[in-house]
HTML snippet that shows the backbone in 3Dmol.js (N, CA, C, O; Angstrom):
<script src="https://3Dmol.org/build/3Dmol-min.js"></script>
<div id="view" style="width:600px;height:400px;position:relative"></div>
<script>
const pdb = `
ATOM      1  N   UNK A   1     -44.227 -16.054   2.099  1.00  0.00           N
ATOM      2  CA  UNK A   1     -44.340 -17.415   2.581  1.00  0.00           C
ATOM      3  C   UNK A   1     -43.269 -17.628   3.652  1.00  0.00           C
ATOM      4  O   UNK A   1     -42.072 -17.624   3.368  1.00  0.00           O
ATOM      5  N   UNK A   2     -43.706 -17.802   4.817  1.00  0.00           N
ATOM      6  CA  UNK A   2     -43.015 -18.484   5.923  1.00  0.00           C
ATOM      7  C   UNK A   2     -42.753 -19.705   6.414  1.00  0.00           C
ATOM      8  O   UNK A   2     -43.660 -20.365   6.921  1.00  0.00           O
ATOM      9  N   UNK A   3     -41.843 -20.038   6.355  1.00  0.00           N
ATOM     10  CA  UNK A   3     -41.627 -21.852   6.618  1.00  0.00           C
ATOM     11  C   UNK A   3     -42.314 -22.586   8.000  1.00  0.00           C
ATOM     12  O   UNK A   3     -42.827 -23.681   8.227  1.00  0.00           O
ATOM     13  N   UNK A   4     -42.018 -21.311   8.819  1.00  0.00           N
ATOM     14  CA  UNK A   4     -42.785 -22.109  10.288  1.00  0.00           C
ATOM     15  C   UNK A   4     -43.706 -21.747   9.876  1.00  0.00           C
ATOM     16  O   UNK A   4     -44.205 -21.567  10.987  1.00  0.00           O
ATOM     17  N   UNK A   5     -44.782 -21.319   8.949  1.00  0.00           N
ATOM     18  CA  UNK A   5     -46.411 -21.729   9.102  1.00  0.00           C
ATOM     19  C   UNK A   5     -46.642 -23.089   8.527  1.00  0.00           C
ATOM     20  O   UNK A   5     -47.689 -23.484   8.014  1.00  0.00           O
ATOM     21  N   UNK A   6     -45.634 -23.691   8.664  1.00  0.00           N
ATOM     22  CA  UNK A   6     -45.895 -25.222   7.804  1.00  0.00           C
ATOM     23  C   UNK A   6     -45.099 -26.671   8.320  1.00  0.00           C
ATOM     24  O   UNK A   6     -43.936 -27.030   8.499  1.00  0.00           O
ATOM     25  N   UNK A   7     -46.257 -27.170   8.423  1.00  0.00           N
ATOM     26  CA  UNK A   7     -45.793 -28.651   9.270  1.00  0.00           C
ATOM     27  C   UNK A   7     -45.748 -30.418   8.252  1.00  0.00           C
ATOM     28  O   UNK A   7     -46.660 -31.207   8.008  1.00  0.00           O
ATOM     29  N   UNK A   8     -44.882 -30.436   8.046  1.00  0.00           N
ATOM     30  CA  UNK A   8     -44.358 -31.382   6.475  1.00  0.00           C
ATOM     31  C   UNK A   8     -45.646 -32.612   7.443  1.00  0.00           C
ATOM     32  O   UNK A   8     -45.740 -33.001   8.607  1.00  0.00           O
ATOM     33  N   UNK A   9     -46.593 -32.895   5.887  1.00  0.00           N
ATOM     34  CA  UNK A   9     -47.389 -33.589   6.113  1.00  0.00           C
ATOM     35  C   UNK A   9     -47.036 -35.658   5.722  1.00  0.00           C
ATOM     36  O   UNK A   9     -47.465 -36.671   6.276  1.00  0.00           O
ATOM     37  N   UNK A  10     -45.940 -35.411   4.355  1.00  0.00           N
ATOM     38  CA  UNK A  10     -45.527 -36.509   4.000  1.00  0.00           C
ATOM     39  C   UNK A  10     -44.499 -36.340   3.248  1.00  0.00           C
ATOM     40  O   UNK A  10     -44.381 -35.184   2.840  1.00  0.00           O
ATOM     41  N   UNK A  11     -43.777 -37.010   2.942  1.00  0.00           N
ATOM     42  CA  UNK A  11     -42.574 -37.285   2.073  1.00  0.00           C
ATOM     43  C   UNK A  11     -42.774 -38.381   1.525  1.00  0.00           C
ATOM     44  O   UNK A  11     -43.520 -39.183   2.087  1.00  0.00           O
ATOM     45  N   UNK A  12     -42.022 -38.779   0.007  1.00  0.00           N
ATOM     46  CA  UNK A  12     -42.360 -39.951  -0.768  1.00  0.00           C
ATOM     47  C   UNK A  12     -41.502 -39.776  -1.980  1.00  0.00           C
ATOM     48  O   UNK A  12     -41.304 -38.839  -2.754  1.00  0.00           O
ATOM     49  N   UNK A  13     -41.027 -41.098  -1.870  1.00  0.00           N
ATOM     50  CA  UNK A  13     -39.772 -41.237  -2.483  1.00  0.00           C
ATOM     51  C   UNK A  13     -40.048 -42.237  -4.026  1.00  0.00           C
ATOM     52  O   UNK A  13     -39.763 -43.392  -4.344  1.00  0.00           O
ATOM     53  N   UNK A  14     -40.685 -41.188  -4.654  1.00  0.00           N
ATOM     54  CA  UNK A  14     -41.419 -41.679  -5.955  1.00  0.00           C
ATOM     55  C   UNK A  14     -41.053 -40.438  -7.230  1.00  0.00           C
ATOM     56  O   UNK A  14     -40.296 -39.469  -7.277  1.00  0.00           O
ATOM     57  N   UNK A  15     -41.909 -40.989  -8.058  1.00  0.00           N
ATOM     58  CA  UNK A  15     -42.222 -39.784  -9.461  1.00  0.00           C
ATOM     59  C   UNK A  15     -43.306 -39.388  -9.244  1.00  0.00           C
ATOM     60  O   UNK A  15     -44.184 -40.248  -9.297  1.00  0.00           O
ATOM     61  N   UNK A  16     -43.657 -38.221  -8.971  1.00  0.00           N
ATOM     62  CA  UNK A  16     -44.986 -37.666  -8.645  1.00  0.00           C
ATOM     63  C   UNK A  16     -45.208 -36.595  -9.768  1.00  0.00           C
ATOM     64  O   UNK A  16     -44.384 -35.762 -10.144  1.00  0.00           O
ATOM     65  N   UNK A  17     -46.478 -36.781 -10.226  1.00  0.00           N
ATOM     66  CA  UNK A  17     -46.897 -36.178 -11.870  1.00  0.00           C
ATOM     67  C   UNK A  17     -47.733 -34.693 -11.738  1.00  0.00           C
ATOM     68  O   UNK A  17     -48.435 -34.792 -10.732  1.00  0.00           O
ATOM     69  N   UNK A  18     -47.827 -34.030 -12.052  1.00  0.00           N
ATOM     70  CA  UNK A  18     -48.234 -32.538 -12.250  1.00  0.00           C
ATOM     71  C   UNK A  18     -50.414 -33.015 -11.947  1.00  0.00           C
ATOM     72  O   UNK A  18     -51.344 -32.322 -11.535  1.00  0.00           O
ATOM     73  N   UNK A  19     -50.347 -34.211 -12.338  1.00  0.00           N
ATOM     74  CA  UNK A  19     -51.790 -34.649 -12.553  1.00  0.00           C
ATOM     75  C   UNK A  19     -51.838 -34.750 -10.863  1.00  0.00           C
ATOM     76  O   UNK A  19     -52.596 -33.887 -10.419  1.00  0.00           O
ATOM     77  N   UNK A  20     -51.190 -35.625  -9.756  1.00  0.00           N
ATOM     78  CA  UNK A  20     -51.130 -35.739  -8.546  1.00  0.00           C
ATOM     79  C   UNK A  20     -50.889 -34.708  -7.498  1.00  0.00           C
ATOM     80  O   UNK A  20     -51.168 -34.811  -6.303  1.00  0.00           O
ATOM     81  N   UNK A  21     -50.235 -33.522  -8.216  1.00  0.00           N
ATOM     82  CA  UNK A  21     -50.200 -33.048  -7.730  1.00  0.00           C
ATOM     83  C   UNK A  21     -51.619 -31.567  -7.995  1.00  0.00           C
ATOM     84  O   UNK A  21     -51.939 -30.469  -7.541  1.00  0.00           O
ATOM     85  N   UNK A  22     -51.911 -32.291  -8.741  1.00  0.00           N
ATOM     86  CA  UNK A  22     -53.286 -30.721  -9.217  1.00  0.00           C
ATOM     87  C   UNK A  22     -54.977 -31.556  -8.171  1.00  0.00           C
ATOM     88  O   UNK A  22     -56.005 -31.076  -7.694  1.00  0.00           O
ATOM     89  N   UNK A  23     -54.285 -33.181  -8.283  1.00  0.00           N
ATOM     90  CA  UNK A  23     -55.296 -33.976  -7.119  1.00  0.00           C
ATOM     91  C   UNK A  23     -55.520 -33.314  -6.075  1.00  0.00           C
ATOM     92  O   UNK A  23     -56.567 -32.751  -5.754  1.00  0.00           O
ATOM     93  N   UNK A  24     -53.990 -33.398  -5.215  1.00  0.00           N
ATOM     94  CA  UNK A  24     -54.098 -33.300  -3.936  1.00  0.00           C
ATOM     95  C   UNK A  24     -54.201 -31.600  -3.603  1.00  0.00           C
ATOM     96  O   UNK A  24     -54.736 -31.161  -2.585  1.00  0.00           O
ATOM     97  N   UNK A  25     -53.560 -30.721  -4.702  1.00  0.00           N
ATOM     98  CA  UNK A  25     -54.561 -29.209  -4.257  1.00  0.00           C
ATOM     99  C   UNK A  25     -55.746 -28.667  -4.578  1.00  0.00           C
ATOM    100  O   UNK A  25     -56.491 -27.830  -4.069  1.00  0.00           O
ATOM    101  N   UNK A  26     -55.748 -29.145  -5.266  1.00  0.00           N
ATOM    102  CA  UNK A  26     -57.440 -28.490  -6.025  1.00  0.00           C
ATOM    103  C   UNK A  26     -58.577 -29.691  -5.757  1.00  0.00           C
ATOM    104  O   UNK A  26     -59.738 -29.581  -5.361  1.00  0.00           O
ATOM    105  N   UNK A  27     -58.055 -30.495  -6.003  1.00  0.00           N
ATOM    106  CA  UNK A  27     -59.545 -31.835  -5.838  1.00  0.00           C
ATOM    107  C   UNK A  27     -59.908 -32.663  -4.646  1.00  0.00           C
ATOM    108  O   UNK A  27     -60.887 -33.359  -4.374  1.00  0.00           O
ATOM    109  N   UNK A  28     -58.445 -32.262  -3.828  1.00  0.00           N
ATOM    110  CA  UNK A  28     -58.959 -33.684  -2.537  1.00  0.00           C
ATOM    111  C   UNK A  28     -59.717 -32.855  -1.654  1.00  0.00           C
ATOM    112  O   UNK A  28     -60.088 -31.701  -1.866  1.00  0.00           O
ATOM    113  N   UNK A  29     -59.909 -33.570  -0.630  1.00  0.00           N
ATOM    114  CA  UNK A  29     -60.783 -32.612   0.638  1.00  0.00           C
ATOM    115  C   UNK A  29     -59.342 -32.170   1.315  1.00  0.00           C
ATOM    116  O   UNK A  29     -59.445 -31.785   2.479  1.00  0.00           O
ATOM    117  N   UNK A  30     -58.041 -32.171   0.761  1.00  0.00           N
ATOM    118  CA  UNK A  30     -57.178 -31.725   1.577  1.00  0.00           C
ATOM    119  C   UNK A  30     -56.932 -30.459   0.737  1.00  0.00           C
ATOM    120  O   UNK A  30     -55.728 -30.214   0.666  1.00  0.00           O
ATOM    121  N   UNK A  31     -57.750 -29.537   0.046  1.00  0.00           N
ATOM    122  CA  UNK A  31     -57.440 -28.816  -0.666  1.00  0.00           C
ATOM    123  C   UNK A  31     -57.727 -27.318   0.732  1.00  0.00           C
ATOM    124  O   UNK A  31     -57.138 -26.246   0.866  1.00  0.00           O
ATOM    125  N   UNK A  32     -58.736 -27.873   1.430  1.00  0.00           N
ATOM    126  CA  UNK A  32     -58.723 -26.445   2.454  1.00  0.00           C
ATOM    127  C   UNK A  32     -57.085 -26.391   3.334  1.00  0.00           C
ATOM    128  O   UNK A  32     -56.778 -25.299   3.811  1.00  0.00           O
ATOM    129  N   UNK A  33     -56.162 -27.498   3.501  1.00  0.00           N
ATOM    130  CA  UNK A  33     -54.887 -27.520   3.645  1.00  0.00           C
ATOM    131  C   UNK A  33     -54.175 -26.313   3.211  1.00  0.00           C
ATOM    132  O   UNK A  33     -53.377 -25.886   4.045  1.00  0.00           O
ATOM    133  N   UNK A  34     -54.248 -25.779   2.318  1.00  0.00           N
ATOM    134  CA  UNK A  34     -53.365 -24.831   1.435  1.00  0.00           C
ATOM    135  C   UNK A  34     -52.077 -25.457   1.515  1.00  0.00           C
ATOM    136  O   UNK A  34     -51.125 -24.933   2.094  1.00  0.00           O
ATOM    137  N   UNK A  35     -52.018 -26.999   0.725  1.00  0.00           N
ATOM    138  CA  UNK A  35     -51.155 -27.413   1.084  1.00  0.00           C
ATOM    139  C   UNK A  35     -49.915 -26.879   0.121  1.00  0.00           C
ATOM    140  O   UNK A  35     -50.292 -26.380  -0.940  1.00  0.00           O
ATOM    141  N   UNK A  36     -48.327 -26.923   0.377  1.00  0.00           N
ATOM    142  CA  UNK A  36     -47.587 -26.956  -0.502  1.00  0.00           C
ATOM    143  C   UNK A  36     -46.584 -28.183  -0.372  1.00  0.00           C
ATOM    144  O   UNK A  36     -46.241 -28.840   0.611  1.00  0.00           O
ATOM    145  N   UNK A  37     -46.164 -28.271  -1.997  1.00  0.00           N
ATOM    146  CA  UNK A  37     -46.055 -29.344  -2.712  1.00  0.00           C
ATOM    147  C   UNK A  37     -44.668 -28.720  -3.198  1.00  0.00           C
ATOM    148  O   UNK A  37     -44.426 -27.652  -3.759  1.00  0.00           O
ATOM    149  N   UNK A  38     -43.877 -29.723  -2.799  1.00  0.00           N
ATOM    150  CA  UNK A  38     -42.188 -29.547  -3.479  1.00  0.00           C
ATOM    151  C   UNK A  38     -41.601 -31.265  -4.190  1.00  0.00           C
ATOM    152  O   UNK A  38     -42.111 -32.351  -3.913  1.00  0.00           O
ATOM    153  N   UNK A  39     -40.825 -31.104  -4.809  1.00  0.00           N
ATOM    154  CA  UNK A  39     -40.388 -32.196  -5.365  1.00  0.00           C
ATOM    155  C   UNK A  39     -38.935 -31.761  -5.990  1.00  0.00           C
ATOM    156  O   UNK A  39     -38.695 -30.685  -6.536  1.00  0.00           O
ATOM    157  N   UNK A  40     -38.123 -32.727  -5.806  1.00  0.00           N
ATOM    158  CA  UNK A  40     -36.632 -32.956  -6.267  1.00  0.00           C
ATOM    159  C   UNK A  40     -36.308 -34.233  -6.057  1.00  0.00           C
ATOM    160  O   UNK A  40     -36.219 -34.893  -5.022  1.00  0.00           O
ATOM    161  N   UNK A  41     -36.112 -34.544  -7.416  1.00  0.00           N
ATOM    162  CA  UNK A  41     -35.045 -35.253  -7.648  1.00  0.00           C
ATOM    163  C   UNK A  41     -35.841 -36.690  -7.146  1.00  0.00           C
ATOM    164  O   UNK A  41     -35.264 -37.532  -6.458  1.00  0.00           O
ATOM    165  N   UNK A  42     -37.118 -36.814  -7.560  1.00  0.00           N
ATOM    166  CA  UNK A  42     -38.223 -38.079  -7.060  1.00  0.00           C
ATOM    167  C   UNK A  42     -37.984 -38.297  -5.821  1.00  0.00           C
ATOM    168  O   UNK A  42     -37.639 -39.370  -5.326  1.00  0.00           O
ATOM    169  N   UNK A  43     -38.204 -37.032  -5.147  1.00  0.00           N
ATOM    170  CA  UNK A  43     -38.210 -37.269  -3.343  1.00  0.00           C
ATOM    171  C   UNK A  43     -39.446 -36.119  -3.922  1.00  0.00           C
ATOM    172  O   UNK A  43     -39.192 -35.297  -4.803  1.00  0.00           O
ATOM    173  N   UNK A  44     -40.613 -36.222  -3.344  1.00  0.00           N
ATOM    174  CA  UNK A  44     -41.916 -35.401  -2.733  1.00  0.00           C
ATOM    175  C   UNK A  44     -41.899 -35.409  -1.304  1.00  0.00           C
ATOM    176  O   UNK A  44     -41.767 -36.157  -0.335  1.00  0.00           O
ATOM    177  N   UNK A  45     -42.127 -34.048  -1.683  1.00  0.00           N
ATOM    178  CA  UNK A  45     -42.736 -33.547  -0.028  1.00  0.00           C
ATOM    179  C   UNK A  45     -43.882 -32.815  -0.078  1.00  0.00           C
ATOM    180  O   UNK A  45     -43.996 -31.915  -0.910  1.00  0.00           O
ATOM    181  N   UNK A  46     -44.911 -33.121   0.841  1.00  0.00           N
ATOM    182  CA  UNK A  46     -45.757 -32.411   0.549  1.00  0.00           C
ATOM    183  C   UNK A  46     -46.148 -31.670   2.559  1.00  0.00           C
ATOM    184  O   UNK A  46     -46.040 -32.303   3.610  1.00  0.00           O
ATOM    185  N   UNK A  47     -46.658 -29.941   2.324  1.00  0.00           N
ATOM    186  CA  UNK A  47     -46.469 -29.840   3.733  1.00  0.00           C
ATOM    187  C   UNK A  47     -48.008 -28.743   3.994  1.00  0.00           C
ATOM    188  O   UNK A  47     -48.326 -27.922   3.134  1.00  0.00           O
ATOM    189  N   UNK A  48     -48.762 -28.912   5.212  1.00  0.00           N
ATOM    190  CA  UNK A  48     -49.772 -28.212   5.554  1.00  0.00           C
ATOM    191  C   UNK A  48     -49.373 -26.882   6.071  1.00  0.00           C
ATOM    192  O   UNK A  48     -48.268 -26.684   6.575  1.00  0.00           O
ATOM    193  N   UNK A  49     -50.284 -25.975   5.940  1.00  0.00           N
ATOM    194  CA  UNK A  49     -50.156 -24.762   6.142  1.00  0.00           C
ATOM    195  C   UNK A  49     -50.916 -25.096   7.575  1.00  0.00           C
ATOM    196  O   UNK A  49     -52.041 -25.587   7.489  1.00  0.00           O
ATOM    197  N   UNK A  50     -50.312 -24.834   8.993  1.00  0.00           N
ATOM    198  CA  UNK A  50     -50.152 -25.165  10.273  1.00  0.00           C
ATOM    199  C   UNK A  50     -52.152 -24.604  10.315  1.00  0.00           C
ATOM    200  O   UNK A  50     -53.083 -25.406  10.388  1.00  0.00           O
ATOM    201  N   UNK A  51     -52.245 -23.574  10.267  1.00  0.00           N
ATOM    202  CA  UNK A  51     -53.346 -22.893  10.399  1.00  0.00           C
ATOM    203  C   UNK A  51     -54.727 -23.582  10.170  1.00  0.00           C
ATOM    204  O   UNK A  51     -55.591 -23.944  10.969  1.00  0.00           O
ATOM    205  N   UNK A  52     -54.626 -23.656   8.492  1.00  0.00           N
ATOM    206  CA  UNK A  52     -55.138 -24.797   7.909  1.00  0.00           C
ATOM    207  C   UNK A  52     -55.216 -26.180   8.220  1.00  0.00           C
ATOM    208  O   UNK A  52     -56.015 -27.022   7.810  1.00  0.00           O
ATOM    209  N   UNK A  53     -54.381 -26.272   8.910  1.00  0.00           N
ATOM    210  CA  UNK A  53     -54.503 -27.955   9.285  1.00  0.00           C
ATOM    211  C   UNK A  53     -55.220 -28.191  10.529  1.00  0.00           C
ATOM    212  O   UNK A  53     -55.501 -29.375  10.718  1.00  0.00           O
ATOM    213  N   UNK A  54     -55.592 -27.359  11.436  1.00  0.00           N
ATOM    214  CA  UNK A  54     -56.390 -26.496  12.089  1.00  0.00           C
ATOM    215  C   UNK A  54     -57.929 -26.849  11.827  1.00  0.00           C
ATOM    216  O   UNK A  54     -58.649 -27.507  12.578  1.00  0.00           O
ATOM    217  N   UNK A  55     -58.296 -26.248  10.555  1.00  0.00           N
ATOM    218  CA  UNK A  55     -59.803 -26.271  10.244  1.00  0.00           C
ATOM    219  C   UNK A  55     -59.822 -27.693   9.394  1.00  0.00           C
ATOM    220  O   UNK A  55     -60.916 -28.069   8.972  1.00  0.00           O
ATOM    221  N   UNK A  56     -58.550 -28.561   9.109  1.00  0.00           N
ATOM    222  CA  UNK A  56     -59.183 -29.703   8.517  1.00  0.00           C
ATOM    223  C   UNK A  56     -59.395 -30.580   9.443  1.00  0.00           C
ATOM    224  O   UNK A  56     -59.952 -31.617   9.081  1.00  0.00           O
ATOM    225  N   UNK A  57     -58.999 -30.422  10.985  1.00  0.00           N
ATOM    226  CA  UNK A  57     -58.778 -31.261  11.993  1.00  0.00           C
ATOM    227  C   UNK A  57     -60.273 -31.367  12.257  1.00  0.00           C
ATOM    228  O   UNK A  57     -60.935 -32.401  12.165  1.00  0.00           O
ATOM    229  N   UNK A  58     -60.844 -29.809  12.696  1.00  0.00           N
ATOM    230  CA  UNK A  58     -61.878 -30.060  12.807  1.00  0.00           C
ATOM    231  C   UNK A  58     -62.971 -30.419  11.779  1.00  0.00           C
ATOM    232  O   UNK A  58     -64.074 -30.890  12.057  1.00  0.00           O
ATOM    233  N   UNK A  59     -62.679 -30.238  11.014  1.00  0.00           N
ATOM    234  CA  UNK A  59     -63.706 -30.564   9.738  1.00  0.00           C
ATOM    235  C   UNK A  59     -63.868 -32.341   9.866  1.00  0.00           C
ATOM    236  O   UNK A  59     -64.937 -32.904   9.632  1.00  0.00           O
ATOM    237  N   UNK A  60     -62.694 -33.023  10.249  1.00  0.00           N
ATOM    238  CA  UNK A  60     -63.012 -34.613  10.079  1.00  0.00           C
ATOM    239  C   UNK A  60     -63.288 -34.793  11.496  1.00  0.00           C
ATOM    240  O   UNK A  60     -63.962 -35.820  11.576  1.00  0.00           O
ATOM    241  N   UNK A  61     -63.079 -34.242  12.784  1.00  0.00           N
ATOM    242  CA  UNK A  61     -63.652 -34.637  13.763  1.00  0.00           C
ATOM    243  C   UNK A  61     -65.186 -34.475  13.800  1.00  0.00           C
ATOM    244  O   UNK A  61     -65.870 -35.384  14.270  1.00  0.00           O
ATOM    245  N   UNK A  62     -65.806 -33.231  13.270  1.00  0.00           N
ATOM    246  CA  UNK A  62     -67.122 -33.520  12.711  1.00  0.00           C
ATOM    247  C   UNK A  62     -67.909 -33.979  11.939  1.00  0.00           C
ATOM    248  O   UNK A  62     -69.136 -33.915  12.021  1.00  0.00           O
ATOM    249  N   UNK A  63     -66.848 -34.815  10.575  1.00  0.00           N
ATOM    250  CA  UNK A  63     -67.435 -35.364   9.608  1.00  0.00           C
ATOM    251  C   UNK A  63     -67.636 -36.681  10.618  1.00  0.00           C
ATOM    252  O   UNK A  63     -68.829 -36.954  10.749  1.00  0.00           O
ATOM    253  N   UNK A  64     -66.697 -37.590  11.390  1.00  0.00           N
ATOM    254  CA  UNK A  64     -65.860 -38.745  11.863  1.00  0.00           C
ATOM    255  C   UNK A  64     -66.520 -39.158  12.880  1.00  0.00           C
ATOM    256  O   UNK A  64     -66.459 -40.315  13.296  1.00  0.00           O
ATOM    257  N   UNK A  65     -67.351 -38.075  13.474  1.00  0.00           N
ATOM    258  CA  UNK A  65     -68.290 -38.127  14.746  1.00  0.00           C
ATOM    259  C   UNK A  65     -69.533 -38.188  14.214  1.00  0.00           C
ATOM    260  O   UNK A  65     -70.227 -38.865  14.973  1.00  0.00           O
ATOM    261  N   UNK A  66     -70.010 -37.897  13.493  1.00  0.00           N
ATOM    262  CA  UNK A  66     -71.329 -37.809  13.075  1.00  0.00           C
ATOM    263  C   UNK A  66     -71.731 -39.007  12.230  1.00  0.00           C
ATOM    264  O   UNK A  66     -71.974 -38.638  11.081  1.00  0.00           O
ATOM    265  N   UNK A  67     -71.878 -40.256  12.396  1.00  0.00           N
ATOM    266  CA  UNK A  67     -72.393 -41.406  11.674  1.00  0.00           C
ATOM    267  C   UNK A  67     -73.276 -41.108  10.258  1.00  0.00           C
ATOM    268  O   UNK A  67     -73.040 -41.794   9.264  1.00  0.00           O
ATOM    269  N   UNK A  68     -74.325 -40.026  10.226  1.00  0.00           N
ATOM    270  CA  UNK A  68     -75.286 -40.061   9.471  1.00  0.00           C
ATOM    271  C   UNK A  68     -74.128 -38.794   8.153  1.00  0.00           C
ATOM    272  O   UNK A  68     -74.337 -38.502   6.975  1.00  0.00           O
ATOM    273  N   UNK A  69     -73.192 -38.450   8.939  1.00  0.00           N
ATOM    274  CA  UNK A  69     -72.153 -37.206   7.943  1.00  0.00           C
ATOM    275  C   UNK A  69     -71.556 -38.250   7.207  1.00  0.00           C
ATOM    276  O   UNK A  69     -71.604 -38.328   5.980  1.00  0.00           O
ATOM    277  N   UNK A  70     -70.858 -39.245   8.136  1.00  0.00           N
ATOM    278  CA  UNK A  70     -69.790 -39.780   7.508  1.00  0.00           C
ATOM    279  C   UNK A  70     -70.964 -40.911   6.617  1.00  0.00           C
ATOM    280  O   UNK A  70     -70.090 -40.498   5.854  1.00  0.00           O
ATOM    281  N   UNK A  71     -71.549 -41.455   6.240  1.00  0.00           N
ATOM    282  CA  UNK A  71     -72.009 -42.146   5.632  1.00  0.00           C
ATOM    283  C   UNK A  71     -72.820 -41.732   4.203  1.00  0.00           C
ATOM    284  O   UNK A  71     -73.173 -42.319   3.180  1.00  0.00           O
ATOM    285  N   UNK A  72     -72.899 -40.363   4.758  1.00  0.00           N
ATOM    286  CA  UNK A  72     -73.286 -39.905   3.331  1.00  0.00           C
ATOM    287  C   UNK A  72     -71.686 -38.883   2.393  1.00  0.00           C
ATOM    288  O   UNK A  72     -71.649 -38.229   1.351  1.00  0.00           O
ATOM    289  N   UNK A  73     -70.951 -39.123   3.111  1.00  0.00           N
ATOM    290  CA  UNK A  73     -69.503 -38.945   2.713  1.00  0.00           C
ATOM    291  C   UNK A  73     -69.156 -40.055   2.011  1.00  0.00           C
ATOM    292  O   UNK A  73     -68.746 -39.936   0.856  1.00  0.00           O
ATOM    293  N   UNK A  74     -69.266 -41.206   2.577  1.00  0.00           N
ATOM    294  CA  UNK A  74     -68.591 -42.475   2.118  1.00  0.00           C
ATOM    295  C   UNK A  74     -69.219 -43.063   1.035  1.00  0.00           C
ATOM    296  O   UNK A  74     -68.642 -43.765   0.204  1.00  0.00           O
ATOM    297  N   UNK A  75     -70.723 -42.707   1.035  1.00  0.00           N
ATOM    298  CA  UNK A  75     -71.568 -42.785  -0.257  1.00  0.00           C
ATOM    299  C   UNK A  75     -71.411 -41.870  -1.726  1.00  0.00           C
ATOM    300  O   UNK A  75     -71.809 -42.081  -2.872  1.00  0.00           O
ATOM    301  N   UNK A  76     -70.663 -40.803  -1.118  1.00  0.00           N
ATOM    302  CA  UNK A  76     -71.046 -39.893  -2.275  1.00  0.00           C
ATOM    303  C   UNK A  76     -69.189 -40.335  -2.668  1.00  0.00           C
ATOM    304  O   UNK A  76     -68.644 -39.876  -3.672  1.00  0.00           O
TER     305      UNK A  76
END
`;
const viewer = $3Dmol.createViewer("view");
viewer.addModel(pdb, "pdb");
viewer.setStyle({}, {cartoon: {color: "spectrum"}});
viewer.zoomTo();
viewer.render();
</script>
């Protein structure tokens, strides 16, 4: 693991639970991210794998452009 393949997506200055964090890798649509997830001391950080953030860019410029995509996104 290399640090410059990764561009810190958010920080958050909370208690963040093992449940939030199994959300945002395995269940959200930010799971093609390969995101990684650090926490100390109720400071979260959470950061994209540069590459990856790449194919999610385009993934919502084609969901985001396409009216009949995004609506059956927003439905389901």
């Amino acid at each position: 693991m290399n640090p410059q393949d990764y561009r810190k997506f958010f920080t958050a200055d909370c208690e963040i639970t093992c449940l939030h964090c199994d959300y945002l890798l395995n269940r959200s649509s930010l799971k093609i991210a390969d995101l990684l997830v650090l926490n100390k001391v109720r400071t979260f950080h959470v950061f994209f794998d540069i590459e990856k953030e790449k194919q999610c860019a385009q993934q919502g410029i084609e969901l985001f452009s396409d009216p009949e995509k995004y609506q059956t996104y927003i439905n389901s």
